[in-house]
C-alpha positions as CSV (number, residue, x, y, z in Angstrom):
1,X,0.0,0.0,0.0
2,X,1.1,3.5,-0.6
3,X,0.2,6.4,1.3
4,X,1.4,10.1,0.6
5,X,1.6,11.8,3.5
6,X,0.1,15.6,3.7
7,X,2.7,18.3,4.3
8,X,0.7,19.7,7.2
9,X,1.1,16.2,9.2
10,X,4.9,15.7,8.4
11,X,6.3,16.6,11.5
12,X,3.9,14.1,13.4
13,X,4.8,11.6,10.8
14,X,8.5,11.7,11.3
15,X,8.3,11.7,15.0
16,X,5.5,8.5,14.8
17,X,7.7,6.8,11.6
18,X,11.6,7.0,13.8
19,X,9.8,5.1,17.0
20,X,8.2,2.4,14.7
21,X,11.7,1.9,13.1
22,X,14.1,2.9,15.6
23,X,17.3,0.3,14.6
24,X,15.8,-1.1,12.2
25,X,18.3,-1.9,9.3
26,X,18.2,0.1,6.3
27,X,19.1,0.7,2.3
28,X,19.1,4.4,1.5
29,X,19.2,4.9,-2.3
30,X,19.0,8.4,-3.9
31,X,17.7,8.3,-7.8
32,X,18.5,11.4,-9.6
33,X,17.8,12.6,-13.6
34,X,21.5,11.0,-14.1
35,X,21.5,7.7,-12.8
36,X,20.5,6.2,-9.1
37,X,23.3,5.8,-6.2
38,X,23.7,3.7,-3.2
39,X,24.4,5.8,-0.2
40,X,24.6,2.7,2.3
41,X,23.6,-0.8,3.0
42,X,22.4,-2.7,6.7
43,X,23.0,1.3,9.1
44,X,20.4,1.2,11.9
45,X,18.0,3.6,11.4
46,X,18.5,6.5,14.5
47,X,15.1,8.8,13.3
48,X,13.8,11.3,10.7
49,X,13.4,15.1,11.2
50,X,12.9,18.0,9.6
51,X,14.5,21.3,9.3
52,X,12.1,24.5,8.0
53,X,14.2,26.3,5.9
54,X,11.9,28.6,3.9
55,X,8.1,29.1,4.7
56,X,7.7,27.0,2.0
57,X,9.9,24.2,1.7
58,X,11.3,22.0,4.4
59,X,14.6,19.5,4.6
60,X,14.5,16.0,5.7
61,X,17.0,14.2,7.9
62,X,18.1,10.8,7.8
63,X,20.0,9.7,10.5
64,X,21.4,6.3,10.6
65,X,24.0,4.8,13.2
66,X,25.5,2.1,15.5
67,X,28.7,1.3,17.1
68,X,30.8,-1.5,15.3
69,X,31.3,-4.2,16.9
70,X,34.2,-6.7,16.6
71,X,34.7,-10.4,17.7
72,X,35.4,-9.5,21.9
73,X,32.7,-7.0,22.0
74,X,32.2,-3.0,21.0
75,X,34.8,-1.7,19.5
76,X,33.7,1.5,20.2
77,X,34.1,2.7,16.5
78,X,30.9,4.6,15.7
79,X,29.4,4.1,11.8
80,X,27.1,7.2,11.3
81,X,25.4,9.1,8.1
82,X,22.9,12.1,8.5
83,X,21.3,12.1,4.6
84,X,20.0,15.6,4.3
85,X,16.8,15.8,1.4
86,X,16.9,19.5,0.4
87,X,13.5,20.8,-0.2
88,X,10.7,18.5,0.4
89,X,7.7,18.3,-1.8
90,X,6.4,14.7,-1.1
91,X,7.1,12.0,1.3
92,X,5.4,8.9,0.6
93,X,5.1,5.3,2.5
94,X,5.0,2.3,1.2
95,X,4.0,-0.5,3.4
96,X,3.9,-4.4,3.1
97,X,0.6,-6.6,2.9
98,X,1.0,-6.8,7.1
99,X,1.0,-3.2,7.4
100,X,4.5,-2.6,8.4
101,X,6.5,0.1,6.8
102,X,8.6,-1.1,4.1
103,X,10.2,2.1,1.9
104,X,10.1,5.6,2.4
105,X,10.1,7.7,-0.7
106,X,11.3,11.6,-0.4
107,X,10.8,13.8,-4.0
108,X,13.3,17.3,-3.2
109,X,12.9,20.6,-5.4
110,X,15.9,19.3,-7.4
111,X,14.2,16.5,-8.8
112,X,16.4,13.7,-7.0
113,X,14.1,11.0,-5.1
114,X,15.5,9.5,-2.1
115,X,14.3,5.3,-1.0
116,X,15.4,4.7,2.3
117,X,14.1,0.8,2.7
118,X,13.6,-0.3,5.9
119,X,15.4,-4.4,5.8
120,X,13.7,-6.9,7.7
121,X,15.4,-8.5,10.7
Protein backbone atom coordinates (compact mmCIF):
# COMPACT_ATOMS: atom_id res chain seq x y z
CA UNK A 1 0.00 0.00 0.00
CA UNK A 2 1.14 3.51 -0.61
CA UNK A 3 0.24 6.43 1.34
CA UNK A 4 1.42 10.12 0.61
CA UNK A 5 1.60 11.79 3.48
CA UNK A 6 0.09 15.56 3.72
CA UNK A 7 2.69 18.26 4.29
CA UNK A 8 0.74 19.67 7.23
CA UNK A 9 1.09 16.18 9.22
CA UNK A 10 4.94 15.68 8.37
CA UNK A 11 6.31 16.62 11.48
CA UNK A 12 3.91 14.12 13.39
CA UNK A 13 4.79 11.61 10.84
CA UNK A 14 8.55 11.70 11.27
CA UNK A 15 8.35 11.70 15.02
CA UNK A 16 5.53 8.46 14.83
CA UNK A 17 7.74 6.83 11.56
CA UNK A 18 11.59 7.03 13.83
CA UNK A 19 9.79 5.09 17.04
CA UNK A 20 8.19 2.43 14.72
CA UNK A 21 11.72 1.86 13.06
CA UNK A 22 14.08 2.86 15.61
CA UNK A 23 17.30 0.27 14.58
CA UNK A 24 15.85 -1.05 12.25
CA UNK A 25 18.27 -1.91 9.30
CA UNK A 26 18.20 0.14 6.27
CA UNK A 27 19.09 0.74 2.32
CA UNK A 28 19.13 4.40 1.51
CA UNK A 29 19.19 4.92 -2.30
CA UNK A 30 19.04 8.40 -3.86
CA UNK A 31 17.67 8.32 -7.76
CA UNK A 32 18.55 11.41 -9.57
CA UNK A 33 17.85 12.63 -13.59
CA UNK A 34 21.50 11.00 -14.12
CA UNK A 35 21.46 7.66 -12.81
CA UNK A 36 20.50 6.17 -9.07
CA UNK A 37 23.29 5.85 -6.15
CA UNK A 38 23.67 3.67 -3.22
CA UNK A 39 24.44 5.85 -0.20
CA UNK A 40 24.64 2.66 2.29
CA UNK A 41 23.56 -0.83 3.03
CA UNK A 42 22.42 -2.69 6.74
CA UNK A 43 22.96 1.30 9.13
CA UNK A 44 20.36 1.18 11.87
CA UNK A 45 18.01 3.59 11.42
CA UNK A 46 18.45 6.47 14.47
CA UNK A 47 15.05 8.78 13.27
CA UNK A 48 13.78 11.31 10.70
CA UNK A 49 13.39 15.10 11.17
CA UNK A 50 12.86 17.97 9.63
CA UNK A 51 14.52 21.28 9.26
CA UNK A 52 12.14 24.49 8.04
CA UNK A 53 14.19 26.26 5.88
CA UNK A 54 11.92 28.61 3.92
CA UNK A 55 8.07 29.07 4.69
CA UNK A 56 7.68 27.00 2.00
CA UNK A 57 9.93 24.18 1.75
CA UNK A 58 11.29 22.05 4.36
CA UNK A 59 14.56 19.53 4.58
CA UNK A 60 14.53 16.01 5.69
CA UNK A 61 17.03 14.24 7.85
CA UNK A 62 18.07 10.84 7.76
CA UNK A 63 20.04 9.65 10.54
CA UNK A 64 21.41 6.29 10.55
CA UNK A 65 24.00 4.81 13.24
CA UNK A 66 25.53 2.09 15.52
CA UNK A 67 28.65 1.33 17.14
CA UNK A 68 30.75 -1.45 15.26
CA UNK A 69 31.27 -4.24 16.92
CA UNK A 70 34.24 -6.73 16.63
CA UNK A 71 34.65 -10.42 17.71
CA UNK A 72 35.41 -9.52 21.86
CA UNK A 73 32.69 -6.96 21.98
CA UNK A 74 32.23 -2.98 21.00
CA UNK A 75 34.83 -1.69 19.50
CA UNK A 76 33.68 1.54 20.24
CA UNK A 77 34.05 2.70 16.52
CA UNK A 78 30.94 4.64 15.68
CA UNK A 79 29.43 4.13 11.81
CA UNK A 80 27.09 7.24 11.32
CA UNK A 81 25.40 9.11 8.07
CA UNK A 82 22.92 12.09 8.50
CA UNK A 83 21.33 12.12 4.59
CA UNK A 84 19.98 15.64 4.30
CA UNK A 85 16.79 15.80 1.45
CA UNK A 86 16.91 19.48 0.39
CA UNK A 87 13.50 20.80 -0.15
CA UNK A 88 10.75 18.50 0.36
CA UNK A 89 7.74 18.26 -1.80
CA UNK A 90 6.40 14.72 -1.14
CA UNK A 91 7.05 12.04 1.32
CA UNK A 92 5.36 8.91 0.56
CA UNK A 93 5.05 5.35 2.53
CA UNK A 94 5.04 2.29 1.21
CA UNK A 95 3.97 -0.48 3.39
CA UNK A 96 3.95 -4.38 3.13
CA UNK A 97 0.55 -6.64 2.94
CA UNK A 98 0.98 -6.81 7.10
CA UNK A 99 1.00 -3.16 7.37
CA UNK A 100 4.47 -2.63 8.43
CA UNK A 101 6.50 0.14 6.85
CA UNK A 102 8.63 -1.07 4.13
CA UNK A 103 10.16 2.14 1.94
CA UNK A 104 10.07 5.60 2.44
CA UNK A 105 10.07 7.68 -0.67
CA UNK A 106 11.30 11.61 -0.42
CA UNK A 107 10.83 13.76 -3.97
CA UNK A 108 13.29 17.28 -3.23
CA UNK A 109 12.88 20.58 -5.39
CA UNK A 110 15.87 19.26 -7.44
CA UNK A 111 14.18 16.46 -8.77
CA UNK A 112 16.38 13.71 -7.00
CA UNK A 113 14.05 10.95 -5.15
CA UNK A 114 15.51 9.49 -2.15
CA UNK A 115 14.31 5.31 -1.02
CA UNK A 116 15.42 4.69 2.34
CA UNK A 117 14.13 0.83 2.68
CA UNK A 118 13.56 -0.28 5.86
CA UNK A 119 15.40 -4.38 5.77
CA UNK A 120 13.69 -6.90 7.67
CA UNK A 121 15.42 -8.51 10.68
Amino acid sequence: MEQVIKSADWPLFCREFSDRNRLRATLLQSIQPVGARLEERGLPLLGIDLEQRHQALADLLIMLGDEHRDAEGYSGERRHLCHTVRGVLRITLKTNQDNTDHVLEIEASDGEHTLLHLLLP
